[in-house]
C-alpha positions in Angstrom: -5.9 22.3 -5.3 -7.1 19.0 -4.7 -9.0 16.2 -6.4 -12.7 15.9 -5.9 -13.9 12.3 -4.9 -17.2 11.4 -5.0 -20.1 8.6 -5.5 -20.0 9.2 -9.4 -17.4 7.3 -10.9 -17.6 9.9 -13.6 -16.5 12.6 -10.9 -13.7 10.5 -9.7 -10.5 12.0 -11.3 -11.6 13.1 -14.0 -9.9 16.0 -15.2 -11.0 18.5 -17.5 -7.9 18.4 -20.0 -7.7 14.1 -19.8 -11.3 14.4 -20.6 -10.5 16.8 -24.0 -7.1 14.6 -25.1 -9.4 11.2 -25.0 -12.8 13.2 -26.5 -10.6 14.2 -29.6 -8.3 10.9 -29.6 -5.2 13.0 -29.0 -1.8 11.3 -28.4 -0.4 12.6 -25.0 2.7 14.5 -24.8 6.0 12.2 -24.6 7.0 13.5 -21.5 3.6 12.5 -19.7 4.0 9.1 -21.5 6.1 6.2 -20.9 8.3 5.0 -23.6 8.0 2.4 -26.4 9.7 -0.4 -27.0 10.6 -2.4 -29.8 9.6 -6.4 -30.3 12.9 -7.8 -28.5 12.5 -5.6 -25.8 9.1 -6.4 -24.9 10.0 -10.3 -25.0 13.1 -9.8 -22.5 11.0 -7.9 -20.2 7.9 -10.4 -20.7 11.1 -12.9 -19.2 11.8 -10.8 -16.6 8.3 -11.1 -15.6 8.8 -14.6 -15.6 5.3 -15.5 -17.6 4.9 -17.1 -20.6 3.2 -15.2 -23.0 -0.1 -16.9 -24.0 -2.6 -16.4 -27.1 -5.1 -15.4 -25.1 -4.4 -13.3 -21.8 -7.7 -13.6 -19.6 -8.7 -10.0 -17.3 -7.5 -9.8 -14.6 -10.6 -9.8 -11.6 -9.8 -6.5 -10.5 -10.8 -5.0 -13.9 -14.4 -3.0 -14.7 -14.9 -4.0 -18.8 -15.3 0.1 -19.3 -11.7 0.4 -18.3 -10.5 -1.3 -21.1 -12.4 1.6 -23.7 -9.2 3.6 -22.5 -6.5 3.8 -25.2 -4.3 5.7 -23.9 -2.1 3.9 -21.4 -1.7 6.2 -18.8 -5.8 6.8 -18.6 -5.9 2.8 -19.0 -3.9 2.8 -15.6 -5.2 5.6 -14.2 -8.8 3.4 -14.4 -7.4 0.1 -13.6 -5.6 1.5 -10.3 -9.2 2.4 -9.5 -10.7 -0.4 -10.7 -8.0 -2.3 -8.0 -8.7 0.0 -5.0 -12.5 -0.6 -5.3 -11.8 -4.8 -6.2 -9.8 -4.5 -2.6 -12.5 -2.6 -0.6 -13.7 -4.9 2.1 -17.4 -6.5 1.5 -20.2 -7.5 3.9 -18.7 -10.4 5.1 -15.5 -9.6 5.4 -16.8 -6.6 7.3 -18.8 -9.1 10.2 -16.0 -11.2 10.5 -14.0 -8.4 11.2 -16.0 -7.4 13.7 -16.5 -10.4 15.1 -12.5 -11.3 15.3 -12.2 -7.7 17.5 -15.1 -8.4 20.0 -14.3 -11.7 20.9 -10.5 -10.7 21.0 -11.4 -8.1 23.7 -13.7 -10.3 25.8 -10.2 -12.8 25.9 -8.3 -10.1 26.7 -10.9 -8.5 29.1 -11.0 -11.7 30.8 -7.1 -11.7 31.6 -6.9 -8.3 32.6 -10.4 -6.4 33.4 -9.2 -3.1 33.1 -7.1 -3.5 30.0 -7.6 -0.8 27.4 -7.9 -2.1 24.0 -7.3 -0.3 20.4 -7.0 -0.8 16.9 -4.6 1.3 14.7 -2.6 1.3 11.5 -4.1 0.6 8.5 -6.7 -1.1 9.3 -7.5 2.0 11.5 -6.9 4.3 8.5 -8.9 2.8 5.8 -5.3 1.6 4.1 -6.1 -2.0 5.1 -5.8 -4.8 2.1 -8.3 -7.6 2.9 -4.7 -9.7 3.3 -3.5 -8.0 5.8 -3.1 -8.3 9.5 -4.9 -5.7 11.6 -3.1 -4.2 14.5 -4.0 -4.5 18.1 -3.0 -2.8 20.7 -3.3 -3.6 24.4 -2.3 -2.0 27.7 -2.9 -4.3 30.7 -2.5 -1.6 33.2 -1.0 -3.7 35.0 3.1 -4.0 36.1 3.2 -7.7 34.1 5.9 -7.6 30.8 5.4 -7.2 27.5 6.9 -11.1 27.5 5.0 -12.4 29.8 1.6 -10.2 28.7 2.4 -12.0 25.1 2.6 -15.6 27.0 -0.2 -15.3 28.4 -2.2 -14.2 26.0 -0.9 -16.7 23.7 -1.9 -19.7 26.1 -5.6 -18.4 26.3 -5.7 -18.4 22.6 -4.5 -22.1 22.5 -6.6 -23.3 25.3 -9.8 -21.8 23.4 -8.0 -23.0 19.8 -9.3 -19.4 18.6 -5.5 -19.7 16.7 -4.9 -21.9 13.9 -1.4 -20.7 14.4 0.3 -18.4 16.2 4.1 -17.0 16.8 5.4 -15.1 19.3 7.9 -12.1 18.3 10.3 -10.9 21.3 13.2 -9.6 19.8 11.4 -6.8 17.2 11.4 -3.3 18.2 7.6 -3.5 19.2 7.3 -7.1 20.6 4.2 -8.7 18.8 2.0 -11.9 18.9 0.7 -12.7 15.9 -2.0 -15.5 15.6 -4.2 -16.0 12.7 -7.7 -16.4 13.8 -9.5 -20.2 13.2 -13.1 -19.2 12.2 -12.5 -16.1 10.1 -9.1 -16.6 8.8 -8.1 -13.1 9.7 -4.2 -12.3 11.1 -4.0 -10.5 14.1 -0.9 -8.7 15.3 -1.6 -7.6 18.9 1.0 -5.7 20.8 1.0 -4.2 24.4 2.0 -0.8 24.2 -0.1 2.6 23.1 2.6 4.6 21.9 2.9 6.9 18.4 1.1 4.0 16.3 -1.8 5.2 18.0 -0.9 9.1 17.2 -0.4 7.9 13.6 -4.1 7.4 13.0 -5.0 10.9 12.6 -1.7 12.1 10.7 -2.6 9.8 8.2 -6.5 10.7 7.8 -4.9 14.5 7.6 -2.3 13.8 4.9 -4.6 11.4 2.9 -7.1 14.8 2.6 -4.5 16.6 1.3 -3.3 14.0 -1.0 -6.3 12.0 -2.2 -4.2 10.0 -4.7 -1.9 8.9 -2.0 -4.2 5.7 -0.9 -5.0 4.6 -4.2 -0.9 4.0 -4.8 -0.8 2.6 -1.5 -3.1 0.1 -2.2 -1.3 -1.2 -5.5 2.6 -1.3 -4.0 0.8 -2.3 -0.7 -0.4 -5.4 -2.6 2.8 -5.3 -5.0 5.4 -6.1 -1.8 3.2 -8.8 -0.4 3.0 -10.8 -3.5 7.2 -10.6 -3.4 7.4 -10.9 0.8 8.7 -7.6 0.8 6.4 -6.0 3.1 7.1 -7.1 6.5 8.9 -5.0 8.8 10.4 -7.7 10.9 12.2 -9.2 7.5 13.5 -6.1 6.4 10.4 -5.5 4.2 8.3 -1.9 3.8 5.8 -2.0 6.3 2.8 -0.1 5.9 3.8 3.5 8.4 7.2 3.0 5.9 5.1 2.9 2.6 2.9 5.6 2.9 5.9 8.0 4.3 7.7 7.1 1.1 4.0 7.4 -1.2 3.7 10.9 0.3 7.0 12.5 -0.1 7.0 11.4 -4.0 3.5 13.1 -4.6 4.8 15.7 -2.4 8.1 15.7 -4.6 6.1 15.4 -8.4 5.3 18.3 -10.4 1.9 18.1 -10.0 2.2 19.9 -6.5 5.1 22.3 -7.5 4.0 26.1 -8.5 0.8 26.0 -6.4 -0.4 23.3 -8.0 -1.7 25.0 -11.4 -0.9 21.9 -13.2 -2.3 19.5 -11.2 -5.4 18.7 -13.2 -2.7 17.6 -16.2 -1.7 14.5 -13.9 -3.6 10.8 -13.6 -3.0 8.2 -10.8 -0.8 6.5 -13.7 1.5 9.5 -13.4 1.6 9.1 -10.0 2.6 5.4 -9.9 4.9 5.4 -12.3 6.9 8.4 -11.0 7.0 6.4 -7.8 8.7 3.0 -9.2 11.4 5.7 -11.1 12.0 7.6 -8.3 12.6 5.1 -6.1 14.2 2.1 -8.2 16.2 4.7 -10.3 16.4 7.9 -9.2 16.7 8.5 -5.4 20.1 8.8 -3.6 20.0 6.4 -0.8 23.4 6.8 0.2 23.5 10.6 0.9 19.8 11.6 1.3 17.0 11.0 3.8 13.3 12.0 3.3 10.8 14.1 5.7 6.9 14.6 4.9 6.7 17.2 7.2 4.7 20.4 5.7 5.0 20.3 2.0 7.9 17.4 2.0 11.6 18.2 1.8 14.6 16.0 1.5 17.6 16.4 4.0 21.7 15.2 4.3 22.1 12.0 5.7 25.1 13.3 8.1 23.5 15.8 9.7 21.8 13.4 11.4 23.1 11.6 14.3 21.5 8.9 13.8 22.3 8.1 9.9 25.8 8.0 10.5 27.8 5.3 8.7 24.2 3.9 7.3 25.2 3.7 3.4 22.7 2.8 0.9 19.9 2.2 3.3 16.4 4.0 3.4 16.3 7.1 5.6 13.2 8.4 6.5 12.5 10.7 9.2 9.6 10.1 11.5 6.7 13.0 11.3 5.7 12.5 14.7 9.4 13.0 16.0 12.7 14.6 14.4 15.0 11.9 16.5 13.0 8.5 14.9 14.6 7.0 11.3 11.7 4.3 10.8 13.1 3.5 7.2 15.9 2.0 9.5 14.8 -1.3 9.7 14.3 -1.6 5.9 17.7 -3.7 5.2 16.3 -5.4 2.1 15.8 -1.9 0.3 18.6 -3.1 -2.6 16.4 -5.8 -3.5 13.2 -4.1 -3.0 14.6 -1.4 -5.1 15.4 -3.8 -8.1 11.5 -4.7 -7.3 11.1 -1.1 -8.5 12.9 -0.6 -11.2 11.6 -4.4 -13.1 7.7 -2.8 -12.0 8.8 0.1 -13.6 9.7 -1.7 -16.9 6.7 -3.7 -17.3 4.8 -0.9 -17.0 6.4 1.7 -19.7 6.6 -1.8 -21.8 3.5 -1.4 -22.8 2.7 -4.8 -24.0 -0.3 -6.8 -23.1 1.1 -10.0 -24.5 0.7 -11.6 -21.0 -1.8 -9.5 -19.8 -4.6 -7.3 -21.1 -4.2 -4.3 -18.7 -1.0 -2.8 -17.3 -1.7 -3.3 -13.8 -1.6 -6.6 -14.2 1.9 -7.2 -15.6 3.1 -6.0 -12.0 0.1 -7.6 -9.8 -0.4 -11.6 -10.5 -3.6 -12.5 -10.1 -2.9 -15.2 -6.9 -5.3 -17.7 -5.9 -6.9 -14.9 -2.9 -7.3 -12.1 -6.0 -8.9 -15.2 -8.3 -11.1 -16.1 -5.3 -12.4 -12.8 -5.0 -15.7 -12.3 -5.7 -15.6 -8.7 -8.0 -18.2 -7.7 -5.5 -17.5 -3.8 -6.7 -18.6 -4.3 -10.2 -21.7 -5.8 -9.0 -22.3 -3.0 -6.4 -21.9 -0.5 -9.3 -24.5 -2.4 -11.1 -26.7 -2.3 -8.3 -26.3 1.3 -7.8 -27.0 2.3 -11.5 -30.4 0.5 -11.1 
């Protein structure tokens, strides 16, 4: 059973029994609803949060005003994760420079090595790609030169053109990279110079995100969530984006909506989804003893009877669907503190107090100077389209 996703907004998950519980004002059952609080509660966690509460909280960009007609806070999330997918959705112009950035990046890199083969992969490749983050390049040179020297030498063209405003070279990661951050379109570009799995990846994802439509809509929020804390580079012991959506898919794959066929799937909203996945992971999940595998339906698995999670401790383990012998949650060695990134998302969620902000979402995602710079080119779009 899976959700249907379409032009009309109205046919975007919108379930028959959400739509009966708000038509007739019903509360939603306890269990499908995060907890209250009382007064001195709220306050700590509003400290947590580190904001001062104001008089007047203003709506956050992101946010289409018929979201807020949502009482119920669960539908209000469901909407506002929406709302944020659709506010991150690439527009016109970022769409030509992005194009631009990858044609005049291959006619460098043609230039160096004429027979080079270059491709694009990971999220940007996917359709998982935040308009903040860098878009993988791959390159094979077809030629016997290193990947050191291949990332030398394309770093001195890039200088000698100044088509960089800065650039750093990365030997010692598991995938050497070269990351620049391009002068006239202000896009980052990691390029690296090997086609390996990243490249097999592309389709795995498009073939789990059919199965589990609700998957990239949570991406995109703890996508976003991780970058605003610098906990979403691989390199520093962050999540990186192969590492997020293995650990997205195993919790849909683990929630009851998919359990028993799916019958009650149409009970659940993209609020359920989000906030199972801050409790399983900054609460619930056994990082010492248990790894996770998305292969089929999902399944969890003992740490030692793996080779290669011997002696890990409380680290992420997650194995690799393209191959059994891979642990790519391996170089996540900030998973303590990104779990107690979790748990404090988790509470400012189920607070549910707006003093600081009028929507949920937004007591988790701060509205930074890119998101206030943003032009809400969705909401405009969805003006245009009901004309």
């Amino acid at each position: 059973m899976h959700l249907h996703v379409g032009k009309n907004r109205a046919n975007r998950f919108l379930y028959s029994k959400l739509s009966s519980d708000t038509s007739q004002n019903k509360t939603r059952s306890r269990s499908r609803t995060p907890k209250s609080y009382s007064q001195s509660d709220r306050r700590n966690l509003i400290t947590l949060y580190g904001s001062t509460p104001t008089e007047e909280p203003q709506l956050a960009p992101w946010v289409r005003e018929s979201t807020l007609t949502f009482k119920d806070p669960l539908l209000l999330l469901h909407e506002e994760i929406i709302d944020f997918y659709d506010f991150m959705q690439p527009n016109p112009l970022e769409k030509a420079n992005q194009e631009d950035i990858l044609n005049r990046l291959t006619a460098m890199v043609k230039s160096i090595w004429p027979d080079a083969e270059i491709q694009v992969f990971g999220s940007f490749a996917n359709g998982l790609w935040l308009p903040t983050s860098d878009i993988d390049v791959s390159v094979r040179t077809n030629t016997n030169l290193s990947t050191r020297a291949s990332i030398d030498l394309l770093a001195a063209s890039l200088i000698k053109t100044k088509m960089a405003s800065e650039l750093e070279k990365i030997y010692t990661a598991r995938v050497p990279l070269l990351k620049f951050l391009d002068r006239s379109t202000s896009l980052s570009i990691d390029v690296s110079f090997s086609i390996g799995q990243g490249m097999e990846w592309i389709n795995l994802v498009k073939d789990y995100l059919v199965k589990y439509p609700e998957a990239k809509y949570i991406i995109f929020v703890l996508k976003y969530y991780l970058k605003q804390r610098e906990l979403n580079e691989t390199f520093n012991g962050g999540i990186g984006s192969y590492l997020l959506f293995c650990m997205v898919i195993s919790s849909i794959q683990m929630h009851p909506a998919h359990k028993d066929g799916g019958k009650h799937y149409g009970g659940y909203t993209l609020g359920h989804f989000l906030v199972h996945f801050f409790q399983l992971y900054g609460h619930e999940f056994n990082y010492s003893d248990i790894g996770i595998d998305i292969k089929w339906n999902g399944s969890y698995f003992q740490k030692r009877n793996k080779e290669w999670c011997k002696g890990k401790g409380e680290f992420l383990c997650v194995e690799c669907p393209q191959g059994t012998n891979n642990d790519i949650g391996r170089g996540a060695f900030r998973i303590k503190l990104i779990r107690e990134a979790f748990k404090h998302a988790l509470s400012m969620i189920c607070s549910q107090t707006y003093v600081s902000a009028k929507t949920p979402l937004n007591l988790i995602l701060i509205s930074d100077d890119f998101i206030k710079n943003r032009k809400p080119y969705h909401i405009s779009q969805c003006l245009a389209d009901n004309t």
